[in-house]
N, CA, C and O atoms as a CHARMM CRD file, in Angstrom:
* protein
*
  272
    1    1 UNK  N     20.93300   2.17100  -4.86700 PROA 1      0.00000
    2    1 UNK  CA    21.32200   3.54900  -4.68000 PROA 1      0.00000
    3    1 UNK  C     20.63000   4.07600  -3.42700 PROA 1      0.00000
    4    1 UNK  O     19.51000   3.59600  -3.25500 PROA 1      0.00000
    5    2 UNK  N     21.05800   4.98400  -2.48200 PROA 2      0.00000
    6    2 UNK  CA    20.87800   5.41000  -1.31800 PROA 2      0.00000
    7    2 UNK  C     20.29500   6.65400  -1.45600 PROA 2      0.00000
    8    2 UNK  O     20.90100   7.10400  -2.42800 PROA 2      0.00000
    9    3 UNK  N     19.66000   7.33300  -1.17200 PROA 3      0.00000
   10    3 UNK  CA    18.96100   8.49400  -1.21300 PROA 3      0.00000
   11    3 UNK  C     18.27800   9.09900   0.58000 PROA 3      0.00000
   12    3 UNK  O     17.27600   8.73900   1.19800 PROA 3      0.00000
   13    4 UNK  N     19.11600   9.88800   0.84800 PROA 4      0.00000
   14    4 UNK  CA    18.25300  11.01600   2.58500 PROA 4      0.00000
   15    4 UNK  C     17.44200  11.75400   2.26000 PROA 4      0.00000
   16    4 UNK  O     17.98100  12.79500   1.88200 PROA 4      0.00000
   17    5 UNK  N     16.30200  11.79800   2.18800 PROA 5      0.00000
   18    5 UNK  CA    15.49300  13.10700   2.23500 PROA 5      0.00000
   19    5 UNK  C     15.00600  13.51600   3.76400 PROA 5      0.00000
   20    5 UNK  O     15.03500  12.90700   4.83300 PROA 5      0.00000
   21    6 UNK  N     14.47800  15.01900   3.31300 PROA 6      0.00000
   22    6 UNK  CA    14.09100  15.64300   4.40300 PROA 6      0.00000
   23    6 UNK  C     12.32300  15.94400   3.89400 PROA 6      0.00000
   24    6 UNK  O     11.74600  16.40200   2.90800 PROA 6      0.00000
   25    7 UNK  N     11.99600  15.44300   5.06900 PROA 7      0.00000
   26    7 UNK  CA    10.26000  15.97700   5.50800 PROA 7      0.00000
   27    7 UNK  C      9.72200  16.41600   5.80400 PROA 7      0.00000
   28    7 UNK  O      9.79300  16.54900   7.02500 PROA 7      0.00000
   29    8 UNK  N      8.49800  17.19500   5.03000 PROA 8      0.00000
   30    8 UNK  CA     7.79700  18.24400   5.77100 PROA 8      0.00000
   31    8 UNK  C      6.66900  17.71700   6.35100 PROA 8      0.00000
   32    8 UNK  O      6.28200  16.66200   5.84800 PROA 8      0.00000
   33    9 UNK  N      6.02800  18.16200   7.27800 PROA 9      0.00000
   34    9 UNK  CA     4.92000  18.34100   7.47800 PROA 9      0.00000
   35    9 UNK  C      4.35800  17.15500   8.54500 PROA 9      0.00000
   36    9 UNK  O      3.13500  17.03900   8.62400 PROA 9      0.00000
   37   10 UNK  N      5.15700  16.32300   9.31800 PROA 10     0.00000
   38   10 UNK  CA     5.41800  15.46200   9.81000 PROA 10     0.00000
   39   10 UNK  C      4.99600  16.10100  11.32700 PROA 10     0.00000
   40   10 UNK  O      5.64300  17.03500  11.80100 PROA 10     0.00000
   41   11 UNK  N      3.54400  15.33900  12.21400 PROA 11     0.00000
   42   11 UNK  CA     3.39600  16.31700  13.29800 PROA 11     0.00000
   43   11 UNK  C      3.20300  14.85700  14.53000 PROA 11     0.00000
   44   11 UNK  O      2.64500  14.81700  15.62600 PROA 11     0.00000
   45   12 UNK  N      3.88100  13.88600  13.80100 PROA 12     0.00000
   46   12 UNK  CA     3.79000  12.35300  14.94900 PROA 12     0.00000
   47   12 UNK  C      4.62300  11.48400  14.40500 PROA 12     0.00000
   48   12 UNK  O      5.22300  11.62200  13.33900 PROA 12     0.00000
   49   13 UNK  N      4.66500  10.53100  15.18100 PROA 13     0.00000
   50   13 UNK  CA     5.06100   9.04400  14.98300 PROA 13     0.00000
   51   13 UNK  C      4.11000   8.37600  13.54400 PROA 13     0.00000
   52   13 UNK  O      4.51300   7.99400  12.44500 PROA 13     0.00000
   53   14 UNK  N      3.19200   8.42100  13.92900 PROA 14     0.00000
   54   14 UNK  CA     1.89700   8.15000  12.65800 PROA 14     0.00000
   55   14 UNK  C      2.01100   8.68800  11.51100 PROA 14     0.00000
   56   14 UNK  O      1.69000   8.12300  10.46600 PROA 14     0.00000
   57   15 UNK  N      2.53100   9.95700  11.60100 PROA 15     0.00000
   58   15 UNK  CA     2.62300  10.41500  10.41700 PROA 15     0.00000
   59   15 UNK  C      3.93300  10.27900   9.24000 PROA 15     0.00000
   60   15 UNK  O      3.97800  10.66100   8.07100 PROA 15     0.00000
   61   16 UNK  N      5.00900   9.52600  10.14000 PROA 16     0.00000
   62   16 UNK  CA     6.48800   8.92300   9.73400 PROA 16     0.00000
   63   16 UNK  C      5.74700   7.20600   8.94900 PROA 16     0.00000
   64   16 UNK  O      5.99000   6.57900   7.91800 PROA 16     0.00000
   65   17 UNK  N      5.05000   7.06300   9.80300 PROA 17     0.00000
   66   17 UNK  CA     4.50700   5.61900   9.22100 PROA 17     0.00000
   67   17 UNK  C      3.82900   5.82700   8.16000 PROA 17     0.00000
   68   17 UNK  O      3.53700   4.79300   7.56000 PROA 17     0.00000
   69   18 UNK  N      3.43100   6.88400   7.65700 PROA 18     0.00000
   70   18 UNK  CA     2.32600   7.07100   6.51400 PROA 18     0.00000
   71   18 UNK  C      3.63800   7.41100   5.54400 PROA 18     0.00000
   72   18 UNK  O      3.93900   6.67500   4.60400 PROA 18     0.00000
   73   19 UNK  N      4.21000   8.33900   5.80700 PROA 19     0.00000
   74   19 UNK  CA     5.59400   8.52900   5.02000 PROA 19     0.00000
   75   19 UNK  C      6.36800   7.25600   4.22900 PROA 19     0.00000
   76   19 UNK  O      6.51700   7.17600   3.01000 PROA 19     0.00000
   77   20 UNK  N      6.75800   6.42000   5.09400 PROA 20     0.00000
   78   20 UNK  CA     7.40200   5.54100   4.99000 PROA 20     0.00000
   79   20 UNK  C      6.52600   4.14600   3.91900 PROA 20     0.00000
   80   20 UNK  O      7.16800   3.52000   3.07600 PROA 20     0.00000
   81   21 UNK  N      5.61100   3.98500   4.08200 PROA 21     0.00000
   82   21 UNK  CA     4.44300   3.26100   3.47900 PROA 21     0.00000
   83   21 UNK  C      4.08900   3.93000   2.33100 PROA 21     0.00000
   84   21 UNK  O      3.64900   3.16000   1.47800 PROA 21     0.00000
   85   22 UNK  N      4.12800   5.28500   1.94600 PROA 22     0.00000
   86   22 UNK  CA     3.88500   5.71500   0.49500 PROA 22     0.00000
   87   22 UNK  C      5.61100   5.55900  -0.17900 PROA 22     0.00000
   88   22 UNK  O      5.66500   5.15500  -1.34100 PROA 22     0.00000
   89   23 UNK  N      6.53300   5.77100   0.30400 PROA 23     0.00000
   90   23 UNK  CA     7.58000   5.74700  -0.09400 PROA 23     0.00000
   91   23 UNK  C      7.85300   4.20700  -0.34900 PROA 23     0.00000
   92   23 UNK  O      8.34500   3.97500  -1.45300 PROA 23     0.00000
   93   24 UNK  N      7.64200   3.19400   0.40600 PROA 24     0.00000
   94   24 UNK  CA     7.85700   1.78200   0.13600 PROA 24     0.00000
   95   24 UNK  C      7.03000   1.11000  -0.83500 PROA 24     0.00000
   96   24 UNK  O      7.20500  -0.09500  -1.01700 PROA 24     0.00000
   97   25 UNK  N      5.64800   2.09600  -1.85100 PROA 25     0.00000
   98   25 UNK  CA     4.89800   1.66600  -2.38700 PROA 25     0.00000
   99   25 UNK  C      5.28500   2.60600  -3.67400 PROA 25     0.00000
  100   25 UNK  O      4.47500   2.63800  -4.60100 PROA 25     0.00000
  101   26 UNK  N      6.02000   3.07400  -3.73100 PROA 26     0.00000
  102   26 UNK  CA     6.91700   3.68400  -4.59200 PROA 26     0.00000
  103   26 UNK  C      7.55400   2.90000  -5.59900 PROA 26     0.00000
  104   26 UNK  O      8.52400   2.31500  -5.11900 PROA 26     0.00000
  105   27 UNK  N      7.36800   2.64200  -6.91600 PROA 27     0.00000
  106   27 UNK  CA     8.10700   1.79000  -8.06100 PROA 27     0.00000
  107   27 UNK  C      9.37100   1.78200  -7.74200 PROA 27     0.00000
  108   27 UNK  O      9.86400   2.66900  -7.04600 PROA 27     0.00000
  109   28 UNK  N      9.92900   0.95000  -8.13400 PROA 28     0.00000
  110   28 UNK  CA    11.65500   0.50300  -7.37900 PROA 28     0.00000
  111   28 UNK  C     12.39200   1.00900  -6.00500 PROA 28     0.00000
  112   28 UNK  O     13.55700   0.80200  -5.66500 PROA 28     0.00000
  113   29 UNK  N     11.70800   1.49200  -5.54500 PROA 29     0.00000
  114   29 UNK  CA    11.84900   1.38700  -3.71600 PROA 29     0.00000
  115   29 UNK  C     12.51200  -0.46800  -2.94200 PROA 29     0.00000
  116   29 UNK  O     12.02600  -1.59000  -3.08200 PROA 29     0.00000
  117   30 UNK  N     13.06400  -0.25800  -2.60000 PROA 30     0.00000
  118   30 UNK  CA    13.94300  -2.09700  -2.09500 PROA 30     0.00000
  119   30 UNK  C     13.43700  -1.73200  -0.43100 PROA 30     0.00000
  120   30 UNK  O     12.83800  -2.37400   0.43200 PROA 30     0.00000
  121   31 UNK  N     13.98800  -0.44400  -0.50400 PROA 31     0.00000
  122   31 UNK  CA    13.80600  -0.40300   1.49100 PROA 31     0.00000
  123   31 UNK  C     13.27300   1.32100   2.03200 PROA 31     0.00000
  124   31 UNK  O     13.57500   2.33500   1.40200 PROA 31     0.00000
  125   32 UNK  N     12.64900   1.31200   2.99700 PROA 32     0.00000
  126   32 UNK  CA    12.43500   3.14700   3.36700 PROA 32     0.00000
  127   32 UNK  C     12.70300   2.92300   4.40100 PROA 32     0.00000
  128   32 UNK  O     12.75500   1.73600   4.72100 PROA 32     0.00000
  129   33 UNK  N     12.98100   3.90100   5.34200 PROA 33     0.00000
  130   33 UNK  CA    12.96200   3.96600   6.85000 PROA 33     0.00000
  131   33 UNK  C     12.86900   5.74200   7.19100 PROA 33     0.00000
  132   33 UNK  O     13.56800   6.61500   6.67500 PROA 33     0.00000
  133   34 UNK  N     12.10800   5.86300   7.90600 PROA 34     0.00000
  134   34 UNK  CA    11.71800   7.45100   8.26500 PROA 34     0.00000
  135   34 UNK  C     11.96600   7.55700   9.49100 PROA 34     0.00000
  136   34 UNK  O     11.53600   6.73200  10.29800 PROA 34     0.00000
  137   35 UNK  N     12.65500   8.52300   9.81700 PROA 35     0.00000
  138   35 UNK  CA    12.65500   9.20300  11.47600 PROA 35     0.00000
  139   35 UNK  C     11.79600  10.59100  11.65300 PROA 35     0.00000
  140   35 UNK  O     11.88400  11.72300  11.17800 PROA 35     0.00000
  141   36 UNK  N     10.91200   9.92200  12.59000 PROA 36     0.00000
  142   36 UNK  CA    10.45200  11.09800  13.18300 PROA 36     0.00000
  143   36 UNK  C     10.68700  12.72500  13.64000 PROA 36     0.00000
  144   36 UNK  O     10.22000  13.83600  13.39300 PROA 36     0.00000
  145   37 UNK  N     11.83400  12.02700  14.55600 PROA 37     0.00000
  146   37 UNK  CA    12.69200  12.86100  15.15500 PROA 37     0.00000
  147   37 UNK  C     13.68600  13.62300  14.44300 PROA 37     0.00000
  148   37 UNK  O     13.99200  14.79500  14.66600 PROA 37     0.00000
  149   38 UNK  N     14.30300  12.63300  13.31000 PROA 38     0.00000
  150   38 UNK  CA    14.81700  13.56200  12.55400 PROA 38     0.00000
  151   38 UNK  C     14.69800  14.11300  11.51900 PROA 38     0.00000
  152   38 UNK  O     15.63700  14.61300  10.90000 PROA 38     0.00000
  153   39 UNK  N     12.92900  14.11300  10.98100 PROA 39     0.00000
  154   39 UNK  CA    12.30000  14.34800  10.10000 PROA 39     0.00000
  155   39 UNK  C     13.17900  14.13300   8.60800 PROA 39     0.00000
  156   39 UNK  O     13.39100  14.92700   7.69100 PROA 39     0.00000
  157   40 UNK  N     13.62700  12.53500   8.82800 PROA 40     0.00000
  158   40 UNK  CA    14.25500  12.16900   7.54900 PROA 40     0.00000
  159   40 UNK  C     13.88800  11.25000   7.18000 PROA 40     0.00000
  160   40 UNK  O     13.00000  11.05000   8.00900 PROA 40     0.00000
  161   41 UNK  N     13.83900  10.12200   6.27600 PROA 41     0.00000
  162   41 UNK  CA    13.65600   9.14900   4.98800 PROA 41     0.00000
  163   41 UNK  C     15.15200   8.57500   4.76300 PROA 41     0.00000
  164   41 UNK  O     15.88200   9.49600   4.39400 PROA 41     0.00000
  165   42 UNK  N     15.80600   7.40200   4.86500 PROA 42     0.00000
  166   42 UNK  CA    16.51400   6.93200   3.98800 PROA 42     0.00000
  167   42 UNK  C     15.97400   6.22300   3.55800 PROA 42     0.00000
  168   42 UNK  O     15.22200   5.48400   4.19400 PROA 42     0.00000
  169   43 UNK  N     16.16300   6.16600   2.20200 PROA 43     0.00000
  170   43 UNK  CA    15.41500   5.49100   1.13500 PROA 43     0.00000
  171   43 UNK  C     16.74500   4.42300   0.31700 PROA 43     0.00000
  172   43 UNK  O     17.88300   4.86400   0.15400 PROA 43     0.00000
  173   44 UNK  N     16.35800   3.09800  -0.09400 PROA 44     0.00000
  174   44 UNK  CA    17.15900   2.89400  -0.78400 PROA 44     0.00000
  175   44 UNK  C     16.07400   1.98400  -2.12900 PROA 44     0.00000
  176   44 UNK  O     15.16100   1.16800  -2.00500 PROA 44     0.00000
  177   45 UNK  N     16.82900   2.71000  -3.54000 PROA 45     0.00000
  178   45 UNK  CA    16.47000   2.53700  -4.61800 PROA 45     0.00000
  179   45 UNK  C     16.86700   1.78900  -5.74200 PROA 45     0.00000
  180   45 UNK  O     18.09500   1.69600  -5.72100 PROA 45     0.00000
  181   46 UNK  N     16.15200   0.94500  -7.16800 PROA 46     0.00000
  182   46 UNK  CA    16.43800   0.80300  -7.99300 PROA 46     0.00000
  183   46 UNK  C     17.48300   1.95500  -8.40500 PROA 46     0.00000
  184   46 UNK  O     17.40900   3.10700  -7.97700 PROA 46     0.00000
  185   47 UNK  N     18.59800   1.42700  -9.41400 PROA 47     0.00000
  186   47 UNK  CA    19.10600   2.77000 -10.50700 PROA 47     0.00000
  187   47 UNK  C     17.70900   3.03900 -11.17800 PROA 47     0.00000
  188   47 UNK  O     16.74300   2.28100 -11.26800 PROA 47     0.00000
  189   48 UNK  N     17.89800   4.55500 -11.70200 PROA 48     0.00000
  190   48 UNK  CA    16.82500   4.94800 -12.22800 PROA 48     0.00000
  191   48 UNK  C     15.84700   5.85400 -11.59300 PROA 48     0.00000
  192   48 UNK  O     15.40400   6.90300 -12.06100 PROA 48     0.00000
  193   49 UNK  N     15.60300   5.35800 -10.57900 PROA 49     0.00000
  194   49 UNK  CA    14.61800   6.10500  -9.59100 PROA 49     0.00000
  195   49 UNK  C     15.07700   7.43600  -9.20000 PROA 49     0.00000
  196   49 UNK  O     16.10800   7.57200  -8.54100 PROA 49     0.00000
  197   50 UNK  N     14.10400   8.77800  -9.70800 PROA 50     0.00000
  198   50 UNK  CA    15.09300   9.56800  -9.17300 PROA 50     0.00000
  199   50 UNK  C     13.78300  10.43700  -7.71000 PROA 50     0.00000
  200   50 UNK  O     12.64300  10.20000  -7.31200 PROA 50     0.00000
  201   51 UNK  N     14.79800  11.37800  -7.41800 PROA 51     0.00000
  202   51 UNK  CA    14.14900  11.89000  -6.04700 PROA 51     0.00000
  203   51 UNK  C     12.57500  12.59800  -6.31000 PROA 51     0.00000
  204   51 UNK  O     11.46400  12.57800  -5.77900 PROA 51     0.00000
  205   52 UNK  N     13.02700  13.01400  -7.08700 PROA 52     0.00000
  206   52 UNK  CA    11.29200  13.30900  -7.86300 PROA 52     0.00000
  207   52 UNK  C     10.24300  12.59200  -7.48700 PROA 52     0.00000
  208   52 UNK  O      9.30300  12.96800  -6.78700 PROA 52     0.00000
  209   53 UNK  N     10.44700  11.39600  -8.03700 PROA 53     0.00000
  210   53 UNK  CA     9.37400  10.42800  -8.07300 PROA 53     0.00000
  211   53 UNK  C      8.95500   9.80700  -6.57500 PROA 53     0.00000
  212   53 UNK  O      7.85400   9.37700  -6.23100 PROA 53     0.00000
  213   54 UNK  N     10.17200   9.89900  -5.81000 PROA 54     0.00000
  214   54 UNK  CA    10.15400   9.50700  -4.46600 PROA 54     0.00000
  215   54 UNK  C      9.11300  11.01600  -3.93600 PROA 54     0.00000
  216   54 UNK  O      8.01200  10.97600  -3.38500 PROA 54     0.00000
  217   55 UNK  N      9.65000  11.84000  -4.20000 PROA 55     0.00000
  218   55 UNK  CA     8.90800  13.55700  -3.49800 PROA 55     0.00000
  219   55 UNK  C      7.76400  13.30800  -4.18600 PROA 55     0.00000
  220   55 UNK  O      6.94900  13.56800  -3.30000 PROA 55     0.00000
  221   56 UNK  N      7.27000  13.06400  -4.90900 PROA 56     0.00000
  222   56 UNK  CA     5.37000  12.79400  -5.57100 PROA 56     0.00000
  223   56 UNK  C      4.66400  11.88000  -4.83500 PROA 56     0.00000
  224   56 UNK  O      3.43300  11.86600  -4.87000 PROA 56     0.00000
  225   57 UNK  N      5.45900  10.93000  -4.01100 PROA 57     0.00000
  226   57 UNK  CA     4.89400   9.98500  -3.63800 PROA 57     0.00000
  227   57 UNK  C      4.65100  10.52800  -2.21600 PROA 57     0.00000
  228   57 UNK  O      3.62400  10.14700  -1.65400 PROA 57     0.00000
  229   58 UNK  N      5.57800  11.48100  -1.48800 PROA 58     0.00000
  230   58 UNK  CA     5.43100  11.88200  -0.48000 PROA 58     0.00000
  231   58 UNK  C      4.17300  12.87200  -0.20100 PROA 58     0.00000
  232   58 UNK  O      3.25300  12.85500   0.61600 PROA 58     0.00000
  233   59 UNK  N      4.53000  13.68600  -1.18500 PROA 59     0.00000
  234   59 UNK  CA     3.19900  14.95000  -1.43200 PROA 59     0.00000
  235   59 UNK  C      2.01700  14.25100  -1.95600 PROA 59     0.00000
  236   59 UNK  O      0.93300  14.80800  -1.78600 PROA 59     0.00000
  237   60 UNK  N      2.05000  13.10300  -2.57400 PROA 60     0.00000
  238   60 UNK  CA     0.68300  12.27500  -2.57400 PROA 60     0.00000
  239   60 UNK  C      0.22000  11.63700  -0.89400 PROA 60     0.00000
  240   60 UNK  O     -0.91700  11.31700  -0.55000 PROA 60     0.00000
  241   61 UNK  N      0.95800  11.60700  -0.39700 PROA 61     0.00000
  242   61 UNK  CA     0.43600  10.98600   1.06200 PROA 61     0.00000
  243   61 UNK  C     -0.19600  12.08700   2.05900 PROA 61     0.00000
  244   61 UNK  O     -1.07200  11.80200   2.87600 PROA 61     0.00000
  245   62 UNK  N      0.50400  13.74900   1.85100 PROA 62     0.00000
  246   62 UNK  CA     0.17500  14.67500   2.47200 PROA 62     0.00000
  247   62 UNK  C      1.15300  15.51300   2.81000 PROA 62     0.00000
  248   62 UNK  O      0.77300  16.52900   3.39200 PROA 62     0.00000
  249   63 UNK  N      2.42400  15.38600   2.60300 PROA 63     0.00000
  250   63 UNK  CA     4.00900  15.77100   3.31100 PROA 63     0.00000
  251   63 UNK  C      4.36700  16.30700   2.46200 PROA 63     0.00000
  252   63 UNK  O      3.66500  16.36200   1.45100 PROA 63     0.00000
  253   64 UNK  N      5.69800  16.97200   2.52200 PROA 64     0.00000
  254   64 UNK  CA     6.60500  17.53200   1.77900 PROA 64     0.00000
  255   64 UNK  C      8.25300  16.54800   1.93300 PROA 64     0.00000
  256   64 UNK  O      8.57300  16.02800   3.00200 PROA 64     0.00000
  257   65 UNK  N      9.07000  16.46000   0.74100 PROA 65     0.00000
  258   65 UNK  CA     9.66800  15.74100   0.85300 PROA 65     0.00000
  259   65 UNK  C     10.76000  16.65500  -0.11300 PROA 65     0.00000
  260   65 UNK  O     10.37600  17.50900  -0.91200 PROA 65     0.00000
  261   66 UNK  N     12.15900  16.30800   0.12100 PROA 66     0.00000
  262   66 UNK  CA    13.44800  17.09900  -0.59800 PROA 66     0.00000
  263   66 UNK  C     15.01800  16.36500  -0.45900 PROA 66     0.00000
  264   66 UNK  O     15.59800  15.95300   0.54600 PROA 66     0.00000
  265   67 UNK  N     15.31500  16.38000  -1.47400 PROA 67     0.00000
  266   67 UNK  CA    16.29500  15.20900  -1.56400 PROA 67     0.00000
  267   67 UNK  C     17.32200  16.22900  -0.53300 PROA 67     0.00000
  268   67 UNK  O     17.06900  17.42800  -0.41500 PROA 67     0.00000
  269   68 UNK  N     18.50100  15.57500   0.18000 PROA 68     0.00000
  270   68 UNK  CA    19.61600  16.60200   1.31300 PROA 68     0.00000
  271   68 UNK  C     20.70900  16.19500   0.25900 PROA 68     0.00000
  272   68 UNK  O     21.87000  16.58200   0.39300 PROA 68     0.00000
């Protein structure tokens, strides 16, 4: 399952990599990819996984995160 979120709080390149690394360490996470630039996340997931759990993982790293 495919999931876009949008990111807060994102003030570098570094800080997309920290994004992307809590989201890929995320229980049933397969793949993440974050843009900087477009302060987004595609995420792709186990069924089951819902955006929640993906946004806890984000706000555990330091960010804000919201399913689009």
């Amino acid at each position: 399952m495919h999931m876009t979120l949008k990111i807060t709080g994102m003030h570098c390149p570094d800080c997309a990599v920290k994004v992307e690394e809590a989201l890929r360490e995320t229980k049933g996470t397969v793949s993440a990819k974050v843009s900087y630039l477009k302060k987004t996340a595609d995420v792709e997931v186990h069924d089951g996984v819902s955006a929640e759990a993906l946004a806890k993982s984000v706000e555990a790293a330091g960010y804000g995160a919201q399913r689009v």
